[in-house]
C-alpha positions in Angstrom: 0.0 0.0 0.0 2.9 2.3 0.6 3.6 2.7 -3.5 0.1 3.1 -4.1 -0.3 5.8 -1.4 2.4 8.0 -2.9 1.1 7.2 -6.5 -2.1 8.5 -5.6 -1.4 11.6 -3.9 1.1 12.4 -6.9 -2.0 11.6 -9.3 -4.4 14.2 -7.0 -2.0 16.7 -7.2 -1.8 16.4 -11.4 -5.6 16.5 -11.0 -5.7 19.6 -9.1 -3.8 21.9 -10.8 -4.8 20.7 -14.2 -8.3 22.0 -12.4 -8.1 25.0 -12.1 -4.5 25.5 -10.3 -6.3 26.4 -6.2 -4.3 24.7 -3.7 -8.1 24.5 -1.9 -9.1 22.1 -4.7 -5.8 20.3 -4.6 -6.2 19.2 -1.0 -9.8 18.7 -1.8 -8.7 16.3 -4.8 -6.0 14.9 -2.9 -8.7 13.7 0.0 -11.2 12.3 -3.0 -8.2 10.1 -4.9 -7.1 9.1 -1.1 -10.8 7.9 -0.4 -10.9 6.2 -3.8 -8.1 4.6 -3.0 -9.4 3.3 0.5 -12.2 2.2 -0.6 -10.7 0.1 -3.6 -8.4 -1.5 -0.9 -11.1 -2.0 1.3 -12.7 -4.4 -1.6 -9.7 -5.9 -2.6 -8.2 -6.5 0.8 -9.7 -10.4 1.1 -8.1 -11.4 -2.3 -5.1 -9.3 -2.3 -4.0 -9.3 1.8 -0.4 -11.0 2.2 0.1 -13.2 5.4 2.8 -12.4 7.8 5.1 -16.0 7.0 7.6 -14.7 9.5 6.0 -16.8 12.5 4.0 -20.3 12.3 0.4 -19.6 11.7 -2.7 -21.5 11.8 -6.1 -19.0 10.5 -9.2 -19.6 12.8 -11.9 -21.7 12.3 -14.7 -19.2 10.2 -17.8 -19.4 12.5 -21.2 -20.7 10.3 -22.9 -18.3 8.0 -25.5 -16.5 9.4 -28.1 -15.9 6.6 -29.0 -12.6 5.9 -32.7 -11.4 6.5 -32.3 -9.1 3.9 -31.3 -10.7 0.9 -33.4 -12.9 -1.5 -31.0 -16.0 -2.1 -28.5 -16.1 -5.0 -30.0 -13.5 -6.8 -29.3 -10.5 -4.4 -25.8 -12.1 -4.3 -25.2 -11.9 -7.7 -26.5 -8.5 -8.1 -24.0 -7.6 -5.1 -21.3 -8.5 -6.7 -22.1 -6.9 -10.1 -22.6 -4.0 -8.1 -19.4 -4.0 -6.3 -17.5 -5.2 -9.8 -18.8 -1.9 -10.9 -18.0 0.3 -8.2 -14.5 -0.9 -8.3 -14.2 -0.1 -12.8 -15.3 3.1 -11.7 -12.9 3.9 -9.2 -9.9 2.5 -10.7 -10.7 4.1 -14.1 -10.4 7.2 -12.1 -7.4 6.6 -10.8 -6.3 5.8 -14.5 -7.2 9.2 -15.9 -5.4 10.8 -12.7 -2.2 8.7 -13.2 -2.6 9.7 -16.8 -2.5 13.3 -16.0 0.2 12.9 -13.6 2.8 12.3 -16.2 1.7 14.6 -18.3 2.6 17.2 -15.8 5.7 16.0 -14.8 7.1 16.8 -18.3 6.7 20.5 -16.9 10.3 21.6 -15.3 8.6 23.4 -13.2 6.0 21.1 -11.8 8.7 18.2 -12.0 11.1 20.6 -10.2 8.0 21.5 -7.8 7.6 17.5 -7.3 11.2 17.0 -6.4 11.6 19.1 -3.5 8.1 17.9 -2.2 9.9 14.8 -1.9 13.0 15.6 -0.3 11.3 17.0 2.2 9.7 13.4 2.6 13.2 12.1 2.7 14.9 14.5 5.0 14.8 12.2 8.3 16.5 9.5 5.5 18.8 12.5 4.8 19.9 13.0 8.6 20.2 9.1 9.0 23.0 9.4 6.1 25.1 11.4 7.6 25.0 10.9 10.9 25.0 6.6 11.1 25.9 6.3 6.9 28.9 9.4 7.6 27.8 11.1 4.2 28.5 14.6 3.8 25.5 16.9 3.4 26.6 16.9 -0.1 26.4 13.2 -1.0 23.3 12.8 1.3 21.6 15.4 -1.3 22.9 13.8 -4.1 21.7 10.0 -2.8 18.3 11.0 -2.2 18.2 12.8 -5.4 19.3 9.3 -6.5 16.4 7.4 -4.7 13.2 9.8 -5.4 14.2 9.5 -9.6 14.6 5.9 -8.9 10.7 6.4 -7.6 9.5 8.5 -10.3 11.1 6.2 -12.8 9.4 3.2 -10.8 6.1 5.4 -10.7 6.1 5.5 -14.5 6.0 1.5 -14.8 3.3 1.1 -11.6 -0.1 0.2 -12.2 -2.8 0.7 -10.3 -3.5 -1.7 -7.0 -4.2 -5.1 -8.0 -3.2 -5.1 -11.4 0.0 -7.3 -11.7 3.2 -5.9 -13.9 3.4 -7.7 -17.1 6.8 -9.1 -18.1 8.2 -6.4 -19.8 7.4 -3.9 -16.8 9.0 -6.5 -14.4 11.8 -6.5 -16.6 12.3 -2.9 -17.2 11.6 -2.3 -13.1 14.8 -4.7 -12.4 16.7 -2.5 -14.8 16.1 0.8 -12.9 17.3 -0.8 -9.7 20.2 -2.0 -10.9 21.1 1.3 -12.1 20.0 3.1 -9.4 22.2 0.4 -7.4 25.1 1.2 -9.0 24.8 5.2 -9.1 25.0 5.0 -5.4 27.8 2.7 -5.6 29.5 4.8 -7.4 28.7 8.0 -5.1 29.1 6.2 -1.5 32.1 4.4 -2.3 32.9 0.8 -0.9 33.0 1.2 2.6 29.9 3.4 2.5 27.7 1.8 0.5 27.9 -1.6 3.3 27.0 0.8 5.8 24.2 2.4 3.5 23.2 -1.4 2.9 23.1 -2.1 6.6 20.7 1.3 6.9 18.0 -0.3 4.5 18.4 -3.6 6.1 17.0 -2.7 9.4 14.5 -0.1 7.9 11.9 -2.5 10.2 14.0 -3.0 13.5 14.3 0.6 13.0 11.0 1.6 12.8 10.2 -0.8 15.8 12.9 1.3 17.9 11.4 4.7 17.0 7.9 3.4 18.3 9.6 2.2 21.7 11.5 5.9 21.7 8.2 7.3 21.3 6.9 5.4 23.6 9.0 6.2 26.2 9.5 10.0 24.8 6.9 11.3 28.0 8.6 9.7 30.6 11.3 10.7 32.7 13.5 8.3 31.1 13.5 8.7 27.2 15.5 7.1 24.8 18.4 8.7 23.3 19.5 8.6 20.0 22.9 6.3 20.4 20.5 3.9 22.4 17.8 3.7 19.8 21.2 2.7 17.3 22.3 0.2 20.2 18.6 -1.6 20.0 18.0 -1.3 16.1 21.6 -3.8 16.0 20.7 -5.9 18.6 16.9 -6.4 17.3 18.4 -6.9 14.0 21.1 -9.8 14.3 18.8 -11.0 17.4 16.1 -11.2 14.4 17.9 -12.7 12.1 19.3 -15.6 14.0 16.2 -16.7 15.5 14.9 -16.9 11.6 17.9 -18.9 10.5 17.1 -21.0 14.1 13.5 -21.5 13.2 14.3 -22.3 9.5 17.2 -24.9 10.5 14.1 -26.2 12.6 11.5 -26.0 9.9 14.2 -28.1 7.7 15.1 -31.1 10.2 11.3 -32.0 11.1 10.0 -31.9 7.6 7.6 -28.9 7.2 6.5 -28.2 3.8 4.0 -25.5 4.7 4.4 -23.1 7.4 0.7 -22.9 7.2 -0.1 -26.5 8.7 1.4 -26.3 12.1 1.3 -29.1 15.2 1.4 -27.4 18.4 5.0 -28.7 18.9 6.0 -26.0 16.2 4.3 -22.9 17.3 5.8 -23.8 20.8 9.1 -24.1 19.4 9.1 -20.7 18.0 7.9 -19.3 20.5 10.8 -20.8 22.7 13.4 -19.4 20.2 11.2 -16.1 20.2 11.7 -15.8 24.0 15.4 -16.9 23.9 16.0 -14.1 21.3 14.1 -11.3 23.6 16.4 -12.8 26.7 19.8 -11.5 24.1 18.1 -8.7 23.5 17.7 -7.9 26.8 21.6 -8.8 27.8 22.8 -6.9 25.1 21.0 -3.9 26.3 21.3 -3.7 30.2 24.1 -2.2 30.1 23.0 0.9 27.5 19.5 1.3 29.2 18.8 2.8 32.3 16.3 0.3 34.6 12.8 1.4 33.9 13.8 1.7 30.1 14.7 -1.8 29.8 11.6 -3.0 32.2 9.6 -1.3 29.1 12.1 -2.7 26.7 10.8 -6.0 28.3 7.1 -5.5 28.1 7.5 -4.2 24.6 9.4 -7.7 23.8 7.2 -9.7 25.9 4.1 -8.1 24.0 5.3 -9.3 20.8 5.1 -13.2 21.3 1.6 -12.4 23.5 -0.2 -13.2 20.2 1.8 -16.8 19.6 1.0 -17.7 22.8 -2.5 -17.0 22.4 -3.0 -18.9 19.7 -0.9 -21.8 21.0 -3.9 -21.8 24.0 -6.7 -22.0 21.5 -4.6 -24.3 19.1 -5.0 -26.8 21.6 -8.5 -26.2 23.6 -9.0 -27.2 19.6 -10.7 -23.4 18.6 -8.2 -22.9 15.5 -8.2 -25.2 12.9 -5.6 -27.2 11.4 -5.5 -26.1 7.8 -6.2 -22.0 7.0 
């Protein structure tokens, strides 16, 4: 959803200002193409969501139907779903003409130049990040996100519109601009660099997950500062990483094919590694957090396998079912 947010509010923009050029009816066409764009998700969302494979899952048992007073049998459902078929040609159609107009205006210097620095300003805590963990100067950070948003207009070009799958030739043409954009900053950051610049986008989720825990903690009498939140993005990272290779070295030796279809034994066992992984964690940081930050650091950890453990319960009171 990320890429089709910023796609949209690009195309409401276009649409604006080929209106009538009132930053009023920007914003107010920027709102419209956002709700579009909700709403589309919204109908898509049951065929389209991705599962989280990261853990050992089991879906719960769908409860019975409960027929609906309303409706007249098969009829009402087909006219439903003709209805919501149409709702959803509509929407993406206008999304079309938007992303249509979008690249029309982008041919303007002006506009494009307008674009450009709208988007470094949505890259300026990336900017900060490269030079001070990267060790860019101000210079090459400008120059690298410079790199990355024409990597994104060049990616925006070859995006369709949610749902629609790239052909072939898009796929192929999107690998292209990556591996030029890859080495551009290559080429900038030097080798040294470019491994810490690597290490950066690695941990963009650890990283993330720190800056929640910061925030967190930011109206307390104890909050994070910024070498800590570095300390805990490595040590969620590598922590990460090695109870994945753990669990997968598990996964290997007793024979599961499909994460999906899960004994009890399995979800126990992650959640075992999962706990021995937040234990690291938790060595590795007592001595760079003061005592009530890593009691929340704790909570925060503990919180995480809470849901596992749930599901482990009703996994075997025999409320989830075996296959999803």
């Amino acid at each position: 959803m990320r890429k089709s947010s910023v796609l949209l509010g690009t195309l409401a923009l276009a649409c604006a200002l080929s209106a009538t050029g009132s930053w009023w009816q920007l914003r107010a066409q920027r709102a419209r193409v956002a709700t579009l764009e909700q709403q589309l998700h919204a109908a898509r969302s049951a065929a389209t969501a991705q599962p989280d494979v990261s853990a050992p899952v089991i879906a719960a048992q769908a409860p019975p139907a409960i027929p609906d007073a309303s409706a007249s049998g098969p009829k009402a459902n087909v006219a439903a779903a003709v209805g919501q078929a149409r709702r959803e040609r509509e929407m993406r159609e206008q999304m079309r003409v938007a992303q249509q107009r979008e690249r029309e205006m982008m041919r303007d210097p002006a506009y494009h130049d307008s674009r450009m620095d709208e988007w470094r300003r949505r890259h300026a805590q990336t900017r900060a990040d490269a030079i001070r963990l990267v060790g860019l100067t101000p210079e090459q950070a400008d120059r690298l996100i410079d790199l990355i948003i024409e990597r994104e207009f060049s990616g925006m070009e070859l995006t369709g519109l949610p749902g629609e799958p790239m052909n072939p030739e898009m796929q192929a043409d999107l690998k292209r601009i990556n591996q030029q954009h890859e080495s551009k900053v290559r080429e900038l950051l030097g080798s040294e660099d470019y491994q810490r610049w690597q290490w950066y986008q690695k941990t963009g989720f650890e990283r993330s997950e720190a800056s929640l825990f910061r925030a967190q903690l930011s109206t307390t009498s104890t909050p994070l500062q910024e070498f800590q939140v570095d300390v805990l993005v490595d040590a969620l990272y590598v922590e990460r990483k090695r109870r994945d290779r753990e669990y997968d070295e598990y996964v290997a030796a007793a024979g599961i094919t499909n994460r999906y279809l899960v004994a009890p034994q399995d979800r126990q066992r992650w959640i075992e590694l999962e706990k021995d992984s937040n234990q690291r964690i938790h060595d590795q940081m007592s001595g760079t957090l003061t005592r009530d930050q890593l009691e929340s650091l704790d909570a925060m950890l503990a919180s995480n396998v809470a849901p596992a453990e749930a599901a482990l319960r009703l996994q075997l009171q025999g409320q989830l079912a075996k296959t999803p």
